[in-house]
N, C-alpha and C positions, 0 to 999 in steps of 0.2 A: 528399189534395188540399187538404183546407181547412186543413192543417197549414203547407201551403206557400203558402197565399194568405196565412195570416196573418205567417209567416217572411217575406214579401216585403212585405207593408202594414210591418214591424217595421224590415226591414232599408231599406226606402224616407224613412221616418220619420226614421231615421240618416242618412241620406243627403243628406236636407233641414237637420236641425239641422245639420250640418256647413256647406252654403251658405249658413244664415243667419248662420252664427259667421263666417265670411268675409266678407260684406258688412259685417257690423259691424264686425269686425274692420280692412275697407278703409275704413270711413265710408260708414255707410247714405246722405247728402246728395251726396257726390262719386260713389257708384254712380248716382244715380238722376241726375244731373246728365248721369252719362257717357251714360245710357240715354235719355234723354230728346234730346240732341245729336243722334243715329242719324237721329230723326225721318223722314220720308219712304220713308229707304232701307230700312227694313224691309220693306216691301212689293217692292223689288227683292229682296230675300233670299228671302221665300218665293217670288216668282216663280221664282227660284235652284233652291231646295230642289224645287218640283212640278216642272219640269224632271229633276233628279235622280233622283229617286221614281221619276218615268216610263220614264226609261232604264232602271232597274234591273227597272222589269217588262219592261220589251223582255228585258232580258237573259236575264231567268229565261223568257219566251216561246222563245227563241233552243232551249231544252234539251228542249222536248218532239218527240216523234217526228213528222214531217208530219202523218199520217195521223192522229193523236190529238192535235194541238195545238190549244189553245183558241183563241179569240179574241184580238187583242193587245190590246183593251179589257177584256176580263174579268182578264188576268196585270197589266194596269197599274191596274186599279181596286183588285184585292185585295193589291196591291203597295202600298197607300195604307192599308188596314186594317191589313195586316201592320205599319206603319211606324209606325203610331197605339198599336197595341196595345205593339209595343217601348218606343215613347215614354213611354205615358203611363201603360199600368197597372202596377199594383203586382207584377211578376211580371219571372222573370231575360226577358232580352232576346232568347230565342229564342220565347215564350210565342206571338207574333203570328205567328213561323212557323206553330206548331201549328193554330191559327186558320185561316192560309191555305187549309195545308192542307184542312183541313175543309170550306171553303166553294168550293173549287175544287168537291171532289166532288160538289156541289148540282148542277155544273155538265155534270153525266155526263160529267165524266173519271171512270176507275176508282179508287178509293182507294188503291192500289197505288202507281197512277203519279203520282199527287197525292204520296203521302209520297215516292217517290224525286224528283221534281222539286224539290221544298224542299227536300231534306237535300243535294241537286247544288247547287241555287243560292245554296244558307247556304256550301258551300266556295270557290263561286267566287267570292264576295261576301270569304270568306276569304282565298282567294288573292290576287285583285287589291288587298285592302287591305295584304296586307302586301307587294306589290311597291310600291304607294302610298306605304306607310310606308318602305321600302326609298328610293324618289325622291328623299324627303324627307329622307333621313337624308343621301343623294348633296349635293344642294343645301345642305344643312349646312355638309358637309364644304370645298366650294368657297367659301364664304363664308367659314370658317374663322373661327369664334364660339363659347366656351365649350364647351370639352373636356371637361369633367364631362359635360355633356349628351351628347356625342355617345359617351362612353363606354356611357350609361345606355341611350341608344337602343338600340345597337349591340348589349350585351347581348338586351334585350328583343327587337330583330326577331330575333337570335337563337336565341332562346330557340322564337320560334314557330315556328320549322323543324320541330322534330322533331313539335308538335303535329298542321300540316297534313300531315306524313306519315301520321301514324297515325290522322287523319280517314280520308283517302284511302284507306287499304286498309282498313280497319274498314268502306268497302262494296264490297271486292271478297271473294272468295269464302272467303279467310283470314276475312276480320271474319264471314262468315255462318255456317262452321264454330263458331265461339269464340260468336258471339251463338244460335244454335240448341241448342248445348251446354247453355250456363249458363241455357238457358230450360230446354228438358228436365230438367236436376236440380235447378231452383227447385221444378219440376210434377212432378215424379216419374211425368210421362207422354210416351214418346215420342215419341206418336201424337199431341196435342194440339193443337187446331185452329189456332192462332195456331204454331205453326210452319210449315204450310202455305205462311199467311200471310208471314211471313218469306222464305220461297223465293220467292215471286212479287212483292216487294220488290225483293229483288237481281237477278231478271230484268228490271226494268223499272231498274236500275241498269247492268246489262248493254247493254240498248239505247241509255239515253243516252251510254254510254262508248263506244260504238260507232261515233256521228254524231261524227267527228272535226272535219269543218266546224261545226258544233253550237257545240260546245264552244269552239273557238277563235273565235269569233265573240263568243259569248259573253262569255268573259270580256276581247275588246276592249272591248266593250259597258258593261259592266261598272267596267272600270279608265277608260274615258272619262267615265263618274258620279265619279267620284272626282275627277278634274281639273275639272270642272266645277264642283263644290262648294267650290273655292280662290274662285272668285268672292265666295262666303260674308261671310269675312275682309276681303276683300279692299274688300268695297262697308263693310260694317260701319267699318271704321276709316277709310274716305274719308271719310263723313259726321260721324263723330265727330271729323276735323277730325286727326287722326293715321296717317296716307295711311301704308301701307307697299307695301312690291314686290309683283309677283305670286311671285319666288324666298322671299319672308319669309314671305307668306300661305299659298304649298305648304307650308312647312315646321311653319305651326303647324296647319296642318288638318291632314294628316299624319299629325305625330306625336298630334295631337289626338283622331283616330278610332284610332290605335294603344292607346288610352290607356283611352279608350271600349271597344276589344276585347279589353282584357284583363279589364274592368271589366263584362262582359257578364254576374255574375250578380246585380248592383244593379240594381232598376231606374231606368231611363232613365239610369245613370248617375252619380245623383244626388252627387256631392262630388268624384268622380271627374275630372269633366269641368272644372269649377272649380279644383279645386287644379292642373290637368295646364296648364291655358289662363293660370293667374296664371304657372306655372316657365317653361312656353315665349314666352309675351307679353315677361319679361322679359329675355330673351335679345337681343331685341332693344330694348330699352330704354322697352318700357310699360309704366305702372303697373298696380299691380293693380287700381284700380277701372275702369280702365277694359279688362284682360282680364275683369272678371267681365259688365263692361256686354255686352262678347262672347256670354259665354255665356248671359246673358240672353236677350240679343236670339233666338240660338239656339235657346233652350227656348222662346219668343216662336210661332220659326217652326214646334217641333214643336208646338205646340197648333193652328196655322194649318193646316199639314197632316195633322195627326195625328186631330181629333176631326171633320173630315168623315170618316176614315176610318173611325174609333169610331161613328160613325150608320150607315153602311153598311154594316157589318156587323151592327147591330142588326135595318135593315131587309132586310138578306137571310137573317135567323135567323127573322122575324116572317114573312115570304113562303113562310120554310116550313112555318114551325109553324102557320096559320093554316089552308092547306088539307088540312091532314093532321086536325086537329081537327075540320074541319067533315066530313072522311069519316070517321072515326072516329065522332063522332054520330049520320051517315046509316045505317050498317054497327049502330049499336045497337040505332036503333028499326027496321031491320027482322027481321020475324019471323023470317026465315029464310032464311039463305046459300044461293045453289044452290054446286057445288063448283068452277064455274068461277068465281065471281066471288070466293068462299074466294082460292084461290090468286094472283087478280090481286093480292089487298091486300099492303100493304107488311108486311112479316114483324113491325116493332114492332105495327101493328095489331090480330092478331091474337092470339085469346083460347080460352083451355080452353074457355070455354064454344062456340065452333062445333066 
């Protein structure tokens, strides 16, 4: 694990020299000029992006079973940590899923259904981005603007086809045969506790593949964040005083977060998002300082919504680890456990010595 924090601090660090060789490259004075133009309408941009955010925990709400569904404030709050933690720490861009997950289960969902609700709403979030990206490619093509690009798209959404197939059944009972397997002969034990675990995994993938209204709602839900977020673009270059369509604005956000998703083991992105926003900005005839002032402003709004999310998750790691500590101490000095209150403790709590 700390092998991979420091790969991701290394490979994030790359990812920065690359944006600052581009800035410099476009002229640090005319980027900051273009960034500075935006003024006001940043603040409609994150208004833009919390909007967005929010949908997508609706979405991911949409997947859990009635009976077991949290809150729609607790799936949109941790929808905001998840979005911070992709953002902004140094780890690949599913990192904040993991997180979610974890901190759902605080929220007595079972852990089970915590990890298949995230790896359902990472596809859906999958899916509708590349019908997104699909749109865009559509709106392209009507416009009829630089063929290279639409070859290069064309490829790439292609390409992701086959991925999301073999997401897809990688959790249906194929994937749990193959993934049970190759655990067993990692462990050389059949019987091994965390295969259990696996089986009641893909049963609670079973349920939500079940809720066909669920799902299809869902990922309405889902692909309407995605349209939503054209607004992005769209306020961005009004202000900067270089107004484009809202067909111009689908198509660089788009292919934008296309670009983004292939780029998902950098974190937040970093050079990716920059060089992708300078080739599509100029398709329609913008300079590149002022696609990078874009993705500025962008990385702007993940810090805006990204590190309230990054707090909130500190203080829902410190909400737990604080009364656990102080029972934990109460449980030390006293002299002696009866055997009911033994077994009430949380199983980390206990110790060889009761």
């Amino acid at each position: 694990m700390q092998k991979i924090k420091y790969l991701g601090a290394l490979v994030g660090l790359l990812g920065m020299i690359v944006v600052v060789g581009l800035i410099v490259w476009s002229g640090v004075d005319e980027v900051a000029m273009a960034v500075a133009s935006v003024g006001f309408g940043i603040v409609f941009l994150v208004l833009t992006r919390v909007v967005t955010v929010s949908v997508a925990g609706a979405g991911w709400w949409l997947l859990f079973p009635p009976s077991l569904r949290p809150t729609l404030q607790t799936c949109v709050t941790l929808r905001f940590v998840r979005e911070g933690a992709n953002s902004l720490l140094p780890m690949p861009q599913i990192g904040g899923d993991l997180i979610g997950a974890r901190l759902l289960s605080f929220r007595g969902i079972p852990g089970v259904l915590s990890a298949a609700s995230i790896i359902v709403d990472v596809l859906m979030q999958a899916i509708t981005q590349f019908l997104f990206a699909f749109l865009g490619l559509l709106v392209l093509l009507a416009i009829g603007k630089h063929e290279t690009l639409i070859e290069v798209a064309t490829i790439g959404i292609a390409c992701a086809v086959p991925l999301l197939v073999g997401f897809f059944f990688a959790q249906r009972q194929t994937g749990k045969r193959i993934l049970k397997s190759i655990v067993g002969r990692m462990t050389g034990d059949g019987n091994w506790r965390a295969l259990g675990t696996i089986d009641a995994v893909y049963e609670q993938f079973a349920k939500i593949y079940a809720a066909h209204s669920g799902l299809a709602i869902s990922c309405i839900v889902h692909f309407s964040g995605w349209i939503i977020g054209v607004l992005e673009v769209f306020i961005v270059f009004h202000f900067m005083g270089h107004p484009v369509s809202l067909a111009e604005a689908l198509v660089i956000e788009s292919l934008m977060h296309a670009i983004r998703g292939a780029a998902f083991a950098l974190p937040g992105s970093l050079g990716a998002q920059e060089g992708g926003l300078i080739l599509l900005c100029a398709v329609f005839g913008i300079p590149p300082e002022q696609a990078l002032a874009l993705s500025l402003v962008k990385r702007a709004g993940d810090l805006a919504v990204g590190v309230p999310g990054l707090l909130g998750w500190h203080v829902m790691e410190w909400g737990r680890i604080v009364p656990i500590t102080f029972e934990k101490r109460r449980f030390e000095k006293s002299p002696r456990l009866e055997k009911a209150q033994f077994r009430q403790m949380p199983v980390e709590l206990r110790s060889r010595d009761h």
